[in-house]
C-alpha positions in Angstrom: 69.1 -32.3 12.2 68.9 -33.0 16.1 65.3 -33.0 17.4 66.0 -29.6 19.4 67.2 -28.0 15.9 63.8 -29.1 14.2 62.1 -27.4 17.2 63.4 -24.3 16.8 63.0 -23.7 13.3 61.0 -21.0 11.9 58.3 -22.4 9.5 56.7 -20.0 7.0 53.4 -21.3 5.3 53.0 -21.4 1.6 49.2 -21.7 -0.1 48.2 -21.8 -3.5 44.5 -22.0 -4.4 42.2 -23.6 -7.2 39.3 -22.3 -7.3 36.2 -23.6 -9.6 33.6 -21.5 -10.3 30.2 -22.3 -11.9 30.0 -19.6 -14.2 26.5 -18.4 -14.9 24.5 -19.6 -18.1 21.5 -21.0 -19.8 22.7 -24.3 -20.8 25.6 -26.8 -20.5 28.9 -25.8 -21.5 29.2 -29.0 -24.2 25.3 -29.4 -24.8 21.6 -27.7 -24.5 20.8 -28.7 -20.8 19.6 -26.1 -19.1 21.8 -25.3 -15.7 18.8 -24.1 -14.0 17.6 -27.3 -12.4 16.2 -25.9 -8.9 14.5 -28.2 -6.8 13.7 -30.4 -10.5 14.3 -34.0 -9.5 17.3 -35.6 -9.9 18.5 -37.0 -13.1 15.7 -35.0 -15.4 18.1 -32.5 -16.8 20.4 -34.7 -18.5 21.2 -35.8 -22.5 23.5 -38.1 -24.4 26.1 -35.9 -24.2 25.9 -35.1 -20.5 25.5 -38.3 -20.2 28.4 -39.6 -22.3 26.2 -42.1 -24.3 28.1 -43.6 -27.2 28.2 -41.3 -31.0 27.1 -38.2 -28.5 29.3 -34.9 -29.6 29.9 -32.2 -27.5 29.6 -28.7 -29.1 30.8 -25.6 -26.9 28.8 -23.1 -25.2 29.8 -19.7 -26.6 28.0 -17.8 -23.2 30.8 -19.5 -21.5 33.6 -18.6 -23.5 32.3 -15.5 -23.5 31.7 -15.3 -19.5 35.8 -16.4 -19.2 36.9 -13.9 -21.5 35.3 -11.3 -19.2 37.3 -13.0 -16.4 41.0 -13.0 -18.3 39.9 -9.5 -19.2 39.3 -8.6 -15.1 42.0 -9.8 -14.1 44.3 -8.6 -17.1 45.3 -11.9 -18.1 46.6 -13.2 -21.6 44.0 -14.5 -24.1 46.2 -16.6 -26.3 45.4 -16.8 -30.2 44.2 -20.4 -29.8 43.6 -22.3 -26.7 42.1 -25.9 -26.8 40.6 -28.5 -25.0 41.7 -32.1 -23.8 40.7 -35.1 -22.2 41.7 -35.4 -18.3 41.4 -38.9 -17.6 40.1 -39.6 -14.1 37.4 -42.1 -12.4 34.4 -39.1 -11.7 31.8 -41.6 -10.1 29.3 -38.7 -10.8 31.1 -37.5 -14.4 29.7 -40.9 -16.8 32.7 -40.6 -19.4 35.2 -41.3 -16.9 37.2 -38.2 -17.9 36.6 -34.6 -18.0 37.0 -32.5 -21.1 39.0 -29.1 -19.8 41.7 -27.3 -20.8 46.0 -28.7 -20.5 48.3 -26.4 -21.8 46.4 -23.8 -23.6 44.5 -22.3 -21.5 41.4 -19.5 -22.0 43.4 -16.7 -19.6 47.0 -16.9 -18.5 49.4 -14.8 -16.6 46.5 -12.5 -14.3 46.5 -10.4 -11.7 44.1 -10.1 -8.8 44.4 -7.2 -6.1 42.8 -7.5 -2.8 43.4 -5.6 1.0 44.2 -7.6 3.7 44.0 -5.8 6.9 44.9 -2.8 6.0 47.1 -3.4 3.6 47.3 -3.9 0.0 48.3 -7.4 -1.9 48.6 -8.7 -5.7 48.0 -12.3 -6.5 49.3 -13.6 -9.6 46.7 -16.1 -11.4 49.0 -18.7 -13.3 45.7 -19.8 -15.3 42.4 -19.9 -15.7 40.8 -22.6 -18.0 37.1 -23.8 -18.7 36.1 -27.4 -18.1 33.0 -29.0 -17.0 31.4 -29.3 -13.9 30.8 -33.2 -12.6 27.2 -34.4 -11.2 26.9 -34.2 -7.4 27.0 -37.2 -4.8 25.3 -38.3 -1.5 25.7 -41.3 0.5 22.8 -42.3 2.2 22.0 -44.4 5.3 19.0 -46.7 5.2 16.7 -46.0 7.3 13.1 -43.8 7.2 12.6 -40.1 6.9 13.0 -37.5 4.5 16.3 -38.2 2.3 18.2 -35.0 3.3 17.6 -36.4 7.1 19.7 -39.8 6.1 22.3 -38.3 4.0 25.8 -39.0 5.8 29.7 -39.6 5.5 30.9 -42.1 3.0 32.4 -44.0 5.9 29.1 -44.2 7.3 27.0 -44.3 3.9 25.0 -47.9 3.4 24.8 -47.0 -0.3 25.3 -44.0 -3.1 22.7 -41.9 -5.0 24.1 -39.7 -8.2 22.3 -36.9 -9.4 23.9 -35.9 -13.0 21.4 -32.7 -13.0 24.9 -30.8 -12.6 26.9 -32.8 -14.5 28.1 -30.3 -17.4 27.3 -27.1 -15.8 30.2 -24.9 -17.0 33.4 -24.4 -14.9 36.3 -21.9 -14.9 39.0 -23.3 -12.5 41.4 -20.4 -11.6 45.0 -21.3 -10.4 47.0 -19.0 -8.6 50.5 -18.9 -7.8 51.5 -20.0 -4.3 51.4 -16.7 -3.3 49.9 -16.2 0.1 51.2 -17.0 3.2 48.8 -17.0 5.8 45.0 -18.5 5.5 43.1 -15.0 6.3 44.9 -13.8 3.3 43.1 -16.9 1.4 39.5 -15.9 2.8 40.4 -12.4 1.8 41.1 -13.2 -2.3 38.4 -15.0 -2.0 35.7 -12.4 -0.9 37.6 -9.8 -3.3 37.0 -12.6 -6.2 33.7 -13.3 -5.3 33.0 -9.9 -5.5 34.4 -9.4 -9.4 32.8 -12.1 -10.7 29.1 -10.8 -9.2 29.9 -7.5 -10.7 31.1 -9.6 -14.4 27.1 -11.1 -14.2 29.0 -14.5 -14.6 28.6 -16.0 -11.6 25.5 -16.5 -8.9 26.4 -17.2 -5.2 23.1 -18.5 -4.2 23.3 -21.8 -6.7 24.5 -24.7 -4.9 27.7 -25.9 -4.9 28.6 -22.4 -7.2 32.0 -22.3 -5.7 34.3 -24.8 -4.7 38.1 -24.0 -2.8 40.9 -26.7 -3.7 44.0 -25.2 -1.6 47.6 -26.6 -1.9 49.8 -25.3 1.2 53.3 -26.6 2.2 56.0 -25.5 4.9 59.1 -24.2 4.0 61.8 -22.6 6.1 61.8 -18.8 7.2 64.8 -18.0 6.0 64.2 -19.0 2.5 61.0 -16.5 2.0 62.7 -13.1 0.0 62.1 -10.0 1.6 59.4 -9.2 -1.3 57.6 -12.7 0.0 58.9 -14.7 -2.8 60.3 -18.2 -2.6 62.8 -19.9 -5.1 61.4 -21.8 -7.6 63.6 -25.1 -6.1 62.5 -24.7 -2.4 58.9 -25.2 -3.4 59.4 -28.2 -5.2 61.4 -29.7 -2.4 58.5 -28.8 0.1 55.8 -31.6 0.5 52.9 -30.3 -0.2 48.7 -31.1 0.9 46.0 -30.7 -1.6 42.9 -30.1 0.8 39.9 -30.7 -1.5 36.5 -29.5 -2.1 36.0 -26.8 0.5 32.9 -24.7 -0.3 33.5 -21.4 1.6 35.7 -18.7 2.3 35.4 -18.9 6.1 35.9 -23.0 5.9 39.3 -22.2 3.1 40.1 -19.8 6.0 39.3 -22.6 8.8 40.6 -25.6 6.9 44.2 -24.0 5.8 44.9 -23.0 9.4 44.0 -26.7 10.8 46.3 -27.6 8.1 49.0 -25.5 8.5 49.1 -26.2 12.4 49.1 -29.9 11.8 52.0 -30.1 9.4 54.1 -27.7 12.1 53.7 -29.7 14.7 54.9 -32.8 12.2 57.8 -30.9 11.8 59.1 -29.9 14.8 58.5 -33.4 16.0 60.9 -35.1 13.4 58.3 -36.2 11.1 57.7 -36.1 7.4 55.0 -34.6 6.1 52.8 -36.8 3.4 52.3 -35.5 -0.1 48.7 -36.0 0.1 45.2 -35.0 -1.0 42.6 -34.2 2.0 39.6 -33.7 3.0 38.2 -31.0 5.1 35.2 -31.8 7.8 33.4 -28.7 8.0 31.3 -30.5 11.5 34.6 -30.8 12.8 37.0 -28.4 11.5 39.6 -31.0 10.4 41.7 -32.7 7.8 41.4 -36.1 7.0 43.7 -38.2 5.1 41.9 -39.5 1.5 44.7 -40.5 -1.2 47.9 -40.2 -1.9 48.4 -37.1 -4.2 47.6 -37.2 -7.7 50.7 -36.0 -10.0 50.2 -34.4 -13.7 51.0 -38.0 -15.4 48.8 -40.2 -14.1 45.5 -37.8 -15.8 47.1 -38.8 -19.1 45.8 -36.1 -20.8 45.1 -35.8 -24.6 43.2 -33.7 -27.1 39.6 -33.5 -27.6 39.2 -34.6 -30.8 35.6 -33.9 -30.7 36.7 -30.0 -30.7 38.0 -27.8 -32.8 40.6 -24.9 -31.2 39.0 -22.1 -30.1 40.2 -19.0 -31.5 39.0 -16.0 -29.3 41.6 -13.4 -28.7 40.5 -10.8 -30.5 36.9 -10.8 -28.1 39.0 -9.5 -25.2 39.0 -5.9 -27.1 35.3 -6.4 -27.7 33.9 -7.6 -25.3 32.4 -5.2 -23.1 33.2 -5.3 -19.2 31.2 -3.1 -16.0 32.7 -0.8 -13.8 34.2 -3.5 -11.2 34.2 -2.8 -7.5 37.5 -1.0 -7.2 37.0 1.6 -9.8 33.6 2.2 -8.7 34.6 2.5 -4.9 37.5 5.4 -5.9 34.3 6.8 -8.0 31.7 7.0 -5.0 34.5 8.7 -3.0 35.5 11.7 -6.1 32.0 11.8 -7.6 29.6 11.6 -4.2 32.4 13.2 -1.9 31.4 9.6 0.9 34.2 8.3 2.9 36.7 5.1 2.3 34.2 3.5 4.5 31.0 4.0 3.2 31.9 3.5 -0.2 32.9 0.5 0.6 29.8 -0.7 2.2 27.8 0.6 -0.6 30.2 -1.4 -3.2 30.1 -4.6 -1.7 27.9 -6.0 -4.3 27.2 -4.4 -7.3 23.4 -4.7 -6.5 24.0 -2.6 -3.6 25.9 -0.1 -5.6 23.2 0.1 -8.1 20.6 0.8 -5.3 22.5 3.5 -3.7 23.0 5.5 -7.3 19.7 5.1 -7.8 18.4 7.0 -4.2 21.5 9.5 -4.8 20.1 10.5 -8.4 17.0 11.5 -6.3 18.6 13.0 -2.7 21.5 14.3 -1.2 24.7 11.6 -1.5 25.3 11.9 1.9 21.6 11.0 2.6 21.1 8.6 0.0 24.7 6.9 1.7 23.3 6.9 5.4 19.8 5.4 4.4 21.6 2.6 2.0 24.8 1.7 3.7 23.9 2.0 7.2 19.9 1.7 8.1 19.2 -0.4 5.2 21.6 -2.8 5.0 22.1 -2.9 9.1 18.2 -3.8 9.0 18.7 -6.4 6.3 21.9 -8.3 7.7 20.4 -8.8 11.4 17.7 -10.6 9.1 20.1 -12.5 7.2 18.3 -10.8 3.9 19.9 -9.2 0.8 19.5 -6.1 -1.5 17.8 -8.4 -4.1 15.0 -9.4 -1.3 14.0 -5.6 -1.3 14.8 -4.5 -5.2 11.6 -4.6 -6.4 10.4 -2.5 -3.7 12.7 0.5 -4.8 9.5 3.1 -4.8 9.1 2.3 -1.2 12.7 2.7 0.0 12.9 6.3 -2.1 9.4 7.2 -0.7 11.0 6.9 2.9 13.6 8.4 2.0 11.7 11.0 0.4 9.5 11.5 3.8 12.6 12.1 6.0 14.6 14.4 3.6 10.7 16.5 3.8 11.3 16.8 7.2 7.7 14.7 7.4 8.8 12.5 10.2 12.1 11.8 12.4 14.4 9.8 11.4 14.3 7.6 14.6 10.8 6.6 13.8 11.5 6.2 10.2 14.4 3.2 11.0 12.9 1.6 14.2 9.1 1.8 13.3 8.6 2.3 9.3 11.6 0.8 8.0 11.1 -2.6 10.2 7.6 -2.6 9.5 8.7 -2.4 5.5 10.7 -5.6 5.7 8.7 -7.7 8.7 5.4 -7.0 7.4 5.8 -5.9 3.9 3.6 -2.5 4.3 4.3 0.7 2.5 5.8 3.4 4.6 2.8 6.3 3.9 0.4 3.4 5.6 3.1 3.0 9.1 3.0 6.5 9.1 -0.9 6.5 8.9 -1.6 3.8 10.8 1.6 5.0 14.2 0.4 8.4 13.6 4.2 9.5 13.0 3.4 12.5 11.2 5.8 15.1 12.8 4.6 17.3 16.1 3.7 21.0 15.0 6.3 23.5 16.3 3.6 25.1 19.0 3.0 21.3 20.6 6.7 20.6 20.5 6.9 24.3 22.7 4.1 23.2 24.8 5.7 20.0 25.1 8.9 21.2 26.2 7.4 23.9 28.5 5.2 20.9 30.6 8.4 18.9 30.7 10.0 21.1 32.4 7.0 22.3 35.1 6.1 18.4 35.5 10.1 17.7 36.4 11.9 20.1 39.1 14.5 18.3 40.2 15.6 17.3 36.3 15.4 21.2 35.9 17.6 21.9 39.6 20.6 19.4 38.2 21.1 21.3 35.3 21.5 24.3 36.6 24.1 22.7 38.9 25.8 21.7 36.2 24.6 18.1 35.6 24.0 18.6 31.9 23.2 14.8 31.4 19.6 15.7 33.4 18.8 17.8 29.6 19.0 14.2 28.3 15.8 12.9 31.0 14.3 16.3 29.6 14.4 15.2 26.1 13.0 11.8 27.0 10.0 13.2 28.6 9.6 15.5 25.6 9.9 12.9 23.4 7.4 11.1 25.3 4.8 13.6 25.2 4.9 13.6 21.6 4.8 10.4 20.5 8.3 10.0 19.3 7.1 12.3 16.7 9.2 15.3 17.5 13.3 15.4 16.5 15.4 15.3 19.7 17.9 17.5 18.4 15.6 20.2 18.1 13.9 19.6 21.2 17.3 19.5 22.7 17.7 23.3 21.6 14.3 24.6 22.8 15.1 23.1 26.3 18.5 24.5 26.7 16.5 27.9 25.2 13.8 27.9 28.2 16.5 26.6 30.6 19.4 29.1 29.9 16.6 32.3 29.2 
């Protein structure tokens, strides 16, 4: 192909994910460690068996099984009648066996589906598999040097020497595998957030821990023309396509970030003649790049074999029983039939199930349409621009509902209620009855709001000449001065009526 040819070529991007989720229980998934290690030092949460000491057996957590049978059943994936576990034999500096025990060919969940929107639009994902193994330890390189350790930690190609901590070493994983399904990276970030979301609502899976989620993405190039109209791609074409693994990203925005570095690079490759390396990369977050690590890995050289040390699992039959929430679709199509809210809101109010709970809670008590407004928009408004969460404020419930509660009473407006009491709730952790006390926001009687309007209108002629030329933005100055007068206390909307009233009598 001539050098203009590769130039003109239309390139269509192909990604398939692996994601590995720390799925949320007690202990280790082959021993009694408990995965709640905190702050703990390093190295304190460990046994023979995490630590693969000679004669130690592993025995398998049934929380996790359990917690990945939720997932298959999510995603409406195959539970086969026996799945097992095998040996993947790889140098883990931070995993002491040098292998991890996971799953080959029989897999926990096979052949799932996840649905997600992607502006505006609605897409299906096939899951190809998703198998439990465990989690390694964790790794930083260090620089000599003084100062507290976080301070010194650095890049390996800048690291004077190595610490392990083997505190997470065991934790249990689910990988999930898609197929290569997607085909541009803001589709990537997109599954992800929708999968994030499911497994918060399954209770198997807690996006504060550290490292809780981790992004392997595969993505290749292939030509335009070979992409079906339906977005598939013959089986052939992908294995001809060389593809990049980029390893160990640990967000959606950087899986966004990372796959369209990647796919940029590997275009401009192409169209200048060269070959792209099958390789395995890494992503800098600091600099928003790929870098070059190893050649890529193939199936073989893991040599897998059975775990003899455990027996098949034989778990099918706990899809049917096991018990599943409402997940975050479902309950979005409910909060639009049972509370009559927009696409919109319910879909603020369903972002997390927390949140959802919270707002069925307040609408149990007040109007929907209320309950919607207070949760969805002042709440949650207030609590992003201070980088908080639902969870920060759940114990406060009583408080929210008493707000709410004094607002629905027509007791004060509900100007002061967001931009005095609710910011004084969550800066300075006060009640709301004690704001209202202490700013005097107890609504203005009807006579002072009449009296009110009456001096605003003797103390501001020329306000009161404009609008009777026609200048009815001057009622808005009117309103203001009102509003002054009474502390904030009255509602505008009904001092906007009583000024028209005295105006237009």
């Amino acid at each position: 192909m001539t050098a203009q040819a590769t130039e003109s070529r239309e390139l269509a991007t192909v990604i398939g994910l692996e994601v590995h989720v720390q799925l949320e229980t007690e202990t280790k998934i082959f021993c009694g460690c408990s995965t709640d290690v905190g702050d703990d030092e390093p190295n304190t949460h460990t046994c023979p068996v995490c630590l693969g000491l000679p004669g130690a057996l592993p025995v398998v957590n049934e929380a996790a099984v359990e917690s990945a049978v939720k997932v298959g059943k999510a995603i409406d994936a195959d539970v086969p009648e026996e799945t097992t576990f095998h040996r993947k034999n790889y140098y883990y500096p931070d995993l002491p066996k040098n292998f991890q025990i996971t799953q080959y060919d029989a897999p926990i969940c096979q052949d799932g589906t996840l649905e997600f929107s992607h502006e505006g639009e609605r897409r299906a994902v096939d899951i190809r598999r998703a198998h439990l193994e465990e989690d390694p330890g964790s790794i930083k390189h260090v620089r000599d040097g003084s100062g507290p350790l976080e301070s010194r930690t650095t890049g390996i190609d800048r690291a004077d020497y190595t610490l392990i901590d083997y505190n997470r070493a065991g934790t249990p994983l689910m990988e999930i595998v898609t197929q290569p399904d997607f085909r541009a990276p803001g589709e990537v970030r997109a599954f992800l957030e929708k999968l994030e979301e499911v497994l918060e609502y399954l209770g198997v899976f807690d996006a504060t821990r550290d490292g809780s989620l981790r992004i392997d993405a595969n993505l290749s190039l292939v030509d335009a023309d070979d992409v079906g109209d339906d977005g598939d791609i013959d089986e052939s074409v992908l294995e001809d396509a060389n593809r990049t693994e980029v390893k160990n990203i640990s967000s959606h925005r950087g899986a966004e970030q990372a796959l369209a570095f990647e796919a940029s690079r590997q275009k401009k490759l192409v169209q200048s003649g060269r070959e792209v390396a099958q390789e395995t990369r890494h992503f800098n977050e600091t600099h928003g790049n790929t870098v070059g690590m190893r050649s890529k890995e193939e199936e073989k050289d893991y040599r897998y074999f059975r775990e003899a040390d455990l027996p098949p699992l034989r778990v099918s039959h706990w899809k049917e029983e096991i018990a599943i929430p409402e997940l975050p679709d479902a309950r979005r199509e409910r909060f639009v039939s049972e509370y009559g809210l927009s696409d919109e809101a319910a879909s603020k109010l369903t972002s997390t199930k927390q949140v959802a709970d919270f707002f069925e809670s307040v609408a149990e008590r007040f109007d929907a349409d209320l309950a919607a407004t207070w949760v969805a928009d002042e709440l949650l408004g207030e609590l992003n621009y201070r980088d908080m969460q639902i969870t920060d404020v759940e114990d406060r419930f009583d408080e929210v509902t008493r707000l709410v509660e004094l607002v629905a009473e027509d007791e004060i407006t509900a100007k002061n209620a967001k931009e005095t009491v609710l910011r004084g709730m969550l800066d300075n952790g006060e009640d709301p009855d004690s704001i209202v006390e202490a700013e005097d926001l107890g609504k203005t009687s009807g006579d002072e709001i009449q009296a009110a309007v009456e001096d605003a209108i003797d103390e501001n002629p020329d306000a009161v000449s404009d609008f009777h030329d026609g200048d009815d933005g001057a009622i808005n100055f009117l309103v203001g001065q009102v509003m002054q007068k009474t502390g904030g206390s009255a509602d505008p909307g009904e001092v906007n009526g009583l000024l028209r009233e005295e105006l237009e009598g």
